[in-house]
C-alpha positions in Angstrom: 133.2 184.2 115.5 130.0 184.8 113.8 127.4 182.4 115.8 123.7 181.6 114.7 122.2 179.8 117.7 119.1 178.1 118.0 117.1 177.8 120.4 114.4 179.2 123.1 115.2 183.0 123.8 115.1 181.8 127.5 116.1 179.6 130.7 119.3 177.9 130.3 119.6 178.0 126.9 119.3 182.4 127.0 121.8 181.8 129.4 124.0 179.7 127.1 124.0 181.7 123.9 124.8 185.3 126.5 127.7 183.4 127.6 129.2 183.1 124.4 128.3 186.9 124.0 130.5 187.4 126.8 133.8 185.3 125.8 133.6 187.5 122.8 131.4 185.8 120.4 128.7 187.5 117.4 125.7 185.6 118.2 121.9 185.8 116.5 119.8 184.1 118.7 116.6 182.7 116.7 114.1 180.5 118.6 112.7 178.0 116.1 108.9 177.8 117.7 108.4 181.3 116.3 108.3 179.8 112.6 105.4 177.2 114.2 101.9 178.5 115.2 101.4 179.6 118.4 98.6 177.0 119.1 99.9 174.2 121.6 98.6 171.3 119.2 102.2 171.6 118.0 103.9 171.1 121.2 101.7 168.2 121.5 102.1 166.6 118.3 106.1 167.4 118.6 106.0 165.5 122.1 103.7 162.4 120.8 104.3 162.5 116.8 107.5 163.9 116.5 108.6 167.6 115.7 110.3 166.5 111.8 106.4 167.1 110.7 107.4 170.9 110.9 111.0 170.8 108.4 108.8 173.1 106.0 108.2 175.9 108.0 111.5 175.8 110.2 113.5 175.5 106.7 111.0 178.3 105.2 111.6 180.2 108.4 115.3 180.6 108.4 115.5 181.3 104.7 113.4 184.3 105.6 115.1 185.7 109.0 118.7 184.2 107.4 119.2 185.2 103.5 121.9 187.4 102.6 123.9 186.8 106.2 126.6 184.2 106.8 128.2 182.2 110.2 131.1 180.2 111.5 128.8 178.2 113.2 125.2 176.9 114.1 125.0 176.1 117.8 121.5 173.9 118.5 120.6 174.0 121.7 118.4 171.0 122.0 117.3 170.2 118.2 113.4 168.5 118.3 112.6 170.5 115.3 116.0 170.2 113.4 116.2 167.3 110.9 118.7 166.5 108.6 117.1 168.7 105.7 116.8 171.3 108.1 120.8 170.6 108.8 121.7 170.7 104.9 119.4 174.2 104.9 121.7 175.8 107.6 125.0 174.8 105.7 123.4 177.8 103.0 124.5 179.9 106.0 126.7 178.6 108.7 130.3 176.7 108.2 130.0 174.1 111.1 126.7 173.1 112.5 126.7 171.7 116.1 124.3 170.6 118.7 124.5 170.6 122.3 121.3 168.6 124.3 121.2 169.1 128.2 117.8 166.7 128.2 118.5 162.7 127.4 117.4 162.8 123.6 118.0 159.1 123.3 116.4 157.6 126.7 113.5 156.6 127.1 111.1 159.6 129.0 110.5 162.1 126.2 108.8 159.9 123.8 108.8 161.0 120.3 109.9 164.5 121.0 113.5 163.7 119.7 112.6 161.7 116.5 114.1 164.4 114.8 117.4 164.9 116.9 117.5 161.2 116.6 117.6 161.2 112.6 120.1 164.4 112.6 122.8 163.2 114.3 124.9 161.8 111.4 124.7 164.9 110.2 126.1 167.7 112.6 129.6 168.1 112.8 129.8 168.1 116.8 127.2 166.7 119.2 127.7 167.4 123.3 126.0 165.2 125.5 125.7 165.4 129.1 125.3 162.0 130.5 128.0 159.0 129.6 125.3 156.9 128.2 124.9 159.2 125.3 127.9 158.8 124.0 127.9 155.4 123.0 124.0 155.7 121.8 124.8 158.9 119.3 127.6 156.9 118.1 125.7 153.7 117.5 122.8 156.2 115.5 125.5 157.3 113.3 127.1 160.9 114.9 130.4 161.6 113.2 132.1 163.1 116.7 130.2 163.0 120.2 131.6 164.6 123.4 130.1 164.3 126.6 129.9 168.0 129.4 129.1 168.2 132.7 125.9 170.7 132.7 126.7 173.8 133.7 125.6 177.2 135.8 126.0 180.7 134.8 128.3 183.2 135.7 126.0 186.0 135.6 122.3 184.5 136.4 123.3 182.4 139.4 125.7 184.9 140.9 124.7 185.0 144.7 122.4 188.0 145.3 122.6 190.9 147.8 119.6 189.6 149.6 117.6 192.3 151.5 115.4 191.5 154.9 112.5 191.6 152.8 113.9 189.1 150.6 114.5 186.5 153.8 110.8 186.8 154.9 109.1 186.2 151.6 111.5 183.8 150.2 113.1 182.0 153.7 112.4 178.9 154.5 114.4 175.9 156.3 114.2 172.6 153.5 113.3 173.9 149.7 112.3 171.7 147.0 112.1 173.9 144.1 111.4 171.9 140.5 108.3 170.2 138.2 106.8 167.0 140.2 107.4 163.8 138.6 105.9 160.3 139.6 108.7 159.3 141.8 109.2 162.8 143.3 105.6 162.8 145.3 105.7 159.8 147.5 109.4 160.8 148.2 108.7 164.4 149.8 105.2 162.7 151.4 108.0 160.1 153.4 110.4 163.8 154.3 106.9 165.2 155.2 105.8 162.0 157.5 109.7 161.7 158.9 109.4 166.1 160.3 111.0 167.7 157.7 109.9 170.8 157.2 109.3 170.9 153.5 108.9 173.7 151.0 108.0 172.8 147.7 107.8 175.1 144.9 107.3 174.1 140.9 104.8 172.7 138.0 102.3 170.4 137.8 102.4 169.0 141.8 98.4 169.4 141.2 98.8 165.9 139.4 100.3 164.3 142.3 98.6 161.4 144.1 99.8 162.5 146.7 98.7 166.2 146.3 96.2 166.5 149.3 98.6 165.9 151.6 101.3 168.0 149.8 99.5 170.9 149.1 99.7 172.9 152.3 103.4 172.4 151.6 103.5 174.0 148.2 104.6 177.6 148.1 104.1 178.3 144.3 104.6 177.0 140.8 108.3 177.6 138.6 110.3 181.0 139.2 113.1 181.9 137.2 115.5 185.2 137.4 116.5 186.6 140.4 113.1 184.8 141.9 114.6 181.6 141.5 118.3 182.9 142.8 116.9 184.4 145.9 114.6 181.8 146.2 117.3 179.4 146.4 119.4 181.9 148.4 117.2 182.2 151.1 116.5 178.5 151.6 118.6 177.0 154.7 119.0 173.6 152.5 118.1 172.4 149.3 117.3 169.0 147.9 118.6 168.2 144.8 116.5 165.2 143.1 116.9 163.5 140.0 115.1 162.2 136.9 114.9 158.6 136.8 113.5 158.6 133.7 115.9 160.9 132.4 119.0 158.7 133.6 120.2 161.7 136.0 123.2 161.5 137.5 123.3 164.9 138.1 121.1 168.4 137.4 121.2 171.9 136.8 120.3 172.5 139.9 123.7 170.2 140.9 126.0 173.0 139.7 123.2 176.2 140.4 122.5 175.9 144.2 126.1 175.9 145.1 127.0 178.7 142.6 124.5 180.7 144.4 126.4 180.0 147.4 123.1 177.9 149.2 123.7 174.5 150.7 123.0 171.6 148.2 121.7 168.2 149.3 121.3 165.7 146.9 121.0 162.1 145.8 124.5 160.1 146.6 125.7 160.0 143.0 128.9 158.9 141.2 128.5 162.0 139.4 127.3 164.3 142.4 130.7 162.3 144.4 132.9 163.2 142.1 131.7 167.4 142.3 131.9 167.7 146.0 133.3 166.5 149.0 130.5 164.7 150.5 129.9 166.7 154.6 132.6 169.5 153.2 130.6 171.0 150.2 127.6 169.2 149.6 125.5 167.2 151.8 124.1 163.5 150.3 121.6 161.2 151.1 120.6 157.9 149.0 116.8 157.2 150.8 114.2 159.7 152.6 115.6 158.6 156.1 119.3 159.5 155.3 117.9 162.2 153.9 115.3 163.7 156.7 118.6 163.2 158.9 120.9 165.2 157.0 118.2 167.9 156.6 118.1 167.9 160.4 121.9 167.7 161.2 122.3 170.8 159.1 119.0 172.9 160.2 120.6 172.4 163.8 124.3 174.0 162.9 124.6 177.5 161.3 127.9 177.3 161.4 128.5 173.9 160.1 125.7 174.7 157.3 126.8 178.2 156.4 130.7 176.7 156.2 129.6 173.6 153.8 127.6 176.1 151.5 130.7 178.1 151.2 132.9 175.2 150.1 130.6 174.3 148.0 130.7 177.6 146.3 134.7 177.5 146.2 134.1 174.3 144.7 132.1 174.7 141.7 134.5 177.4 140.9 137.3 175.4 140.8 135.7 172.8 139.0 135.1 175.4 136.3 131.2 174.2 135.6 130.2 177.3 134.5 128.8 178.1 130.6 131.7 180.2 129.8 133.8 177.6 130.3 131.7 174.7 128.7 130.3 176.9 125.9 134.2 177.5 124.9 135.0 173.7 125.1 132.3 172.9 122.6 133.5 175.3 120.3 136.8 174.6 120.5 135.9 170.6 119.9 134.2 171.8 117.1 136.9 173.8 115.2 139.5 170.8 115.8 136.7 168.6 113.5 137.4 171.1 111.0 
């Protein structure tokens, strides 16, 4: 099919739209901030205010990258600047418009940054959620069909690396933390800090902790992405896994990534993270710092034992088939049954 996807021309969501490159797919890959002025007032207005200020010049901008070509489908990878006007544009050019959200549009953490996705959902054909609660909440606001996906990692970007000696003395390390700080996140590593762990934490914003001056000579570096962030997760002996409370997580990217990078996962005890792995076989859980500081240690004292649960883990994820090829296909093909 011919495919118009929306959406930043990086991360998980470049990831997403070369996915359905690879199952076969024509995709134009148009990243709606490039219609917007490059100043960050309107990130910050989308965030507090709400990003349906901007219809004019996302509908403007499409008429003028779009006019003259036609699509099966409109895949919107998150949606904060997509209202229903916006929605009736793309029908000028695409068949079926969809939307798939991996952040929790309708909970409470992002402020007014979804207003927008909020108003649009009667209006798209398919909408894939990731977290149960969604369902229910995109129903009661009006979506005409709503199907909920496990997140997913990618068959080429977190492919397990050849990783060279080099590689294991800049990026090797025994516990990584590697993601943004959030409120709940600080005192939790502090407590892994106080209780011997030893922590490395890499990511945005940890400057903003209160607990910063005693984190900081733990912090090797803000966000990596690429094959950084694969060998950087490669080389770690264990990594945690921690949630978004705001966000309602039940599980992350980083759920699925770590073990399809063949590195050791340990995480929050999770219905969700349960019902992945074999908890001690393919993933290692932990539900407070204490449980948690143990299982780092256990694991930092077996090679064998650690090396043997990251590759189940692996094998796994595999069979579980949470990978974008698979998912990207599943939305499609929920889309074209609507039709």
């Amino acid at each position: 099919m011919k495919i118009l996807y929306l959406g930043p021309i990086s991360g998980t969501c470049l990831d997403r739209a070369n996915a359905l490159r690879r199952i076969g797919h024509d995709v134009e890959h148009i990243d709606l901030r490039k219609y917007l002025h490059k100043t960050p007032w309107i990130d910050r207005i989308t965030w507090r205010l709400g990003g349906h200020w901007f219809e004019h010049w996302v509908a403007a901008g499409l008429d003028h990258s779009l006019t003259g070509k036609t699509f099966d489908i409109c895949y919107v990878d998150g949606g904060e600047w997509v209202t229903p006007a916006v929605i009736e544009h793309l029908r000028k050019f695409a068949k079926v418009v969809l939307n798939y959200n991996i952040d929790d549009p309708l909970g409470p953490r992002d402020g007014a940054r979804f207003k927008a996705y909020r108003q649009s959902l009667p209006y798209y054909d398919l909408v894939a959620v990731v977290r149960v609660e969604n369902v229910a909440e995109a129903e009661a606001l009006g979506a005409k069909k709503v199907i909920r996906v496990y997140r997913s990692a990618d068959e080429i970007s977190h492919a397990p690396r050849h990783l060279s000696a080099h590689d294991d003395d800049h990026w090797g390390c025994d516990v990584l933390f590697l993601g943004t700080w959030f409120p709940e996140r600080g005192p939790f590593l502090l407590s892994l800090v106080k209780l011997g762990v030893p922590l490395a934490i890499r990511g945005a914003n940890w400057h903003k902790a209160p607990e910063w001056p005693k984190l900081q000579a733990f912090w090797r570096g803000s966000g990596i992405s690429g094959d950084d962030y694969a060998k950087a997760i490669q080389c770690a002996k264990v990594n945690l896994g921690m949630l978004s409370k705001e966000n309602r997580d039940l599980h992350t990217t980083r759920s699925l990534e770590i073990p399809a990078l063949g590195a050791l996962l340990c995480a929050e005890r999770t219905s969700e993270h349960q019902a992945m792995y074999r908890e001690g076989h393919e993933a290692l859980f932990w539900s407070d710092a204490k449980e948690c500081a143990e299982a780092c240690r256990i694991a930092l004292a077996n090679e064998t034992d650690r090396q043997g649960i990251a590759k189940a883990g692996l094998a796994r994820i595999k069979a579980n088939g949470h990978y974008n090829e698979v998912i990207v296909r599943s939305i499609l093909e929920a889309a074209v049954a609507q039709q």
